[in-house]
N, C-alpha and C positions, 0 to 999 in steps of 0.2 A: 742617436739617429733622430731627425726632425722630419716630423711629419705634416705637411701641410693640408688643412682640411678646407675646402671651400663652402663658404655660410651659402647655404639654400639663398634664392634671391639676390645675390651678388652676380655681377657682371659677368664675371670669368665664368661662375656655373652656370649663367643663362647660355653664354656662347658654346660650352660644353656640350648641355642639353641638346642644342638647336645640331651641332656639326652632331654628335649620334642620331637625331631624326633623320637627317638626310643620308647615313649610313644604311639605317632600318629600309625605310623605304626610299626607291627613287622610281623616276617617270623618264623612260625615256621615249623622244618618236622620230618614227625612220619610216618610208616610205610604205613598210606593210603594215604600219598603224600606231598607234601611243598603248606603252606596257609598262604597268606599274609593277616593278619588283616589290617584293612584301617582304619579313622576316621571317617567313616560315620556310618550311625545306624538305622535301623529298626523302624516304630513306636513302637515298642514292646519294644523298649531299644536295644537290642542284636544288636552286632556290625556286620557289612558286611565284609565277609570274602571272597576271590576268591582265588580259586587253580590254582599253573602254572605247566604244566609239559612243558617236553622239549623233540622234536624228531629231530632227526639231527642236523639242523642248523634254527628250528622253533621254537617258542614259543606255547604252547596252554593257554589259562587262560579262569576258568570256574567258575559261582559262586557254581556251582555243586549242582542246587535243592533248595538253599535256600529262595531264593524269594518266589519259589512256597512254600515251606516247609509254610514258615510266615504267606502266605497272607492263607493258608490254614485252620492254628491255627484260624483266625479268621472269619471264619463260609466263606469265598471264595470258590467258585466252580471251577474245573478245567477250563469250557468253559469259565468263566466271563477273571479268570485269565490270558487266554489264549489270549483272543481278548485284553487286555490291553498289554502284554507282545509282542507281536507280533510289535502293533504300536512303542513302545517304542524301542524293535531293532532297527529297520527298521530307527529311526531317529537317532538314537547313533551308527548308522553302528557296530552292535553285530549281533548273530542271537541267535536266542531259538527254540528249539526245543522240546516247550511244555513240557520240565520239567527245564531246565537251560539255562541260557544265556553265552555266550563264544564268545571267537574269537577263530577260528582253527587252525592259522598260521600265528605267529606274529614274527617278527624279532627282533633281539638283540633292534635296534632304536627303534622300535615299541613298544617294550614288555610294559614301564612304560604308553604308552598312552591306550592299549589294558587293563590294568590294570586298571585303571582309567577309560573308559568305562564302562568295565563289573560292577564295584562296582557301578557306579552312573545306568545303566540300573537298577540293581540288585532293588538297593532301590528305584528309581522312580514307579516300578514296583507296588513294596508293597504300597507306599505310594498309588498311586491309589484307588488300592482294596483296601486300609485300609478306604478312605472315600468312596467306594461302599459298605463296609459292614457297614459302618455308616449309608449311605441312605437307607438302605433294612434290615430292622428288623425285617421281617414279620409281622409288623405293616404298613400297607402301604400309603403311604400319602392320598389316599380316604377313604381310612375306618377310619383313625382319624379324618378327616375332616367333613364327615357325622355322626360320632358320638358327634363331638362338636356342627355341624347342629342339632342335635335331641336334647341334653342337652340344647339346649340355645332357641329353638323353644318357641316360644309366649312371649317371654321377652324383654325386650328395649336392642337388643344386636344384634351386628352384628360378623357373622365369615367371617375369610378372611382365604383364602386358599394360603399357598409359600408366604407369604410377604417377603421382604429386611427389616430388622431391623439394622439400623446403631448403632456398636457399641461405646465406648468410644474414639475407635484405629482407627475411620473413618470408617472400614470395613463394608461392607455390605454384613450380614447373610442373608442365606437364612431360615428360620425356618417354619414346617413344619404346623403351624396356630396361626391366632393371635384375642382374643377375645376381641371385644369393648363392654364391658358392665354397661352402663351408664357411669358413670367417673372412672371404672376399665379397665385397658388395659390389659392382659395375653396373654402369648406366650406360646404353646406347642410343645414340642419337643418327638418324639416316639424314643425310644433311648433300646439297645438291651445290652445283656452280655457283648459284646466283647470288649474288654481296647478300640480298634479302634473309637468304638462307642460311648462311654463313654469319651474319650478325644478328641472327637471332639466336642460335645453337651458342654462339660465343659467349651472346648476353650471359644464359643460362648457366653454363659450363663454369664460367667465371665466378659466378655469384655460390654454386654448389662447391665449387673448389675452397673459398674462406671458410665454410664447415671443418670445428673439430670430426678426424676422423670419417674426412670426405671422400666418398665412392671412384674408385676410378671411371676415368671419362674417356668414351670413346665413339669418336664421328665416323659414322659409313658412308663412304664417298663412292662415286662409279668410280674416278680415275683421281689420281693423285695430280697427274699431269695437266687437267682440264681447268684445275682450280687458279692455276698461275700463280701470282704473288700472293694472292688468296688463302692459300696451304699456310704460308708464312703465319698467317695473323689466326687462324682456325689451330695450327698447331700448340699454341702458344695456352689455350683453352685445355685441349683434349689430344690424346692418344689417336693420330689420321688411321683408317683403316679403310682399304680396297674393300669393295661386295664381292669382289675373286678371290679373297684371302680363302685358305683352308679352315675349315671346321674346328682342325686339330687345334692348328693356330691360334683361333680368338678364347681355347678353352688355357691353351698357355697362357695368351696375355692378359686374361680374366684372373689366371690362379697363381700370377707372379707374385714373388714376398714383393 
């Protein structure tokens, strides 16, 4: 097999280099303003865009809503949103103003750092609320807990409430209970519609599953149905489980050889 390598400073990898800059980022404008796509990305997939206009001899760059827009799409509250967006200005010298993040007036030297800014606020933002709407599924970590307390009540089995469960990748999850029952270990995770939610439990599920002698896994969903294609990719992780299952049930599928 012949492998061709191109010498740094040669033609062919200058033109290389040049066509992926224009992939990374591009500018385009259209009558509601000029928007620069970056290379960063949303948990959602969808790429981080900031609009720049220009007044005199200023720059303005705005992500213009989208943050808010995202973290919305996935069951976020204005207020949650707002008290995360706020800290994260205030540290990346941006500001928001409860709907978008910007700098108001940036100089010609400024503009690419202003830029850069706004995009990295933009998506730290989301990324946040995307693991707050992870944590809060209107399953709340006491009512799953005292439900696995009632299921497992008078049996040789103990629940444990937020353990750290290290996974293959060293990481230490936190998951939301974990059941000793006799020589069965299970882990439950309360896990809601939103992609956020669902790639986060999957992350986790995935990385405990490469453990020698790894605990069964199992996500509590409201409906199996609501998840859509969702179920497909969350399955593939953990054991789907209804919050309308019987009691009896989740002590069978905890105590299965």
């Amino acid at each position: 097999m012949t492998v061709n390598i191109l010498r740094r400073g040669s033609a062919d990898f200058e033109k290389i280099l040049a066509a992926v800059s224009r992939e990374l980022v591009s500018v385009e404008h259209n009558p509601a303003g000029t928007f620069v796509r970056t290379p960063l990305t949303y948990p959602g997939g969808s790429g981080v865009v900031v609009q720049v206009g220009e007044t005199e001899n200023q720059f303005y760059v705005s992500d213009f809503g989208m943050a808010f827009e995202e973290a919305e799409s996935m069951g976020v509250t204005a207020s949650v949103f707002s008290r995360y967006a706020n800290a994260i200005a205030e540290s990346t010298g941006t500001r928001f103003d409860n709907h978008s993040f910007f700098v108001l007036e940036a100089s010609r030297a400024q503009l690419a750092g202003a830029i850069v800014a706004v995009a990295n606020a933009s998506q730290a933002a989301v990324v946040h609320a995307a693991f707050r709407a992870a944590d809060h599924t209107g399953q709340t970590d006491g009512l799953l807990f005292a439900r696995l307390e009632l299921a497992f009540r008078g049996r040789n089995a103990k629940v444990i409430r937020e353990p750290k469960i290290y996974g293959h990748s060293a990481t230490a999850w936190r998951v939301d209970a974990l059941v000793r029952s006799g020589t069965h270990h299970s882990i439950f995770e309360a896990v809601s519609k939103y992609p956020a939610s669902i790639a986060a439990a999957s992350t986790k599920f995935h990385d405990i599953a490469l453990n020698d002698n790894a605990p069964k896994r199992f996500a509590v969903v409201r409906s199996k149905a609501e998840l859509g294609t969702y179920l497909g990719v969350l399955s593939q992780a953990a054991n789907v489980i209804e919050e309308s299952i019987a009691n009896e049930t989740i002590v069978k599928l905890a105590e299965a050889a």
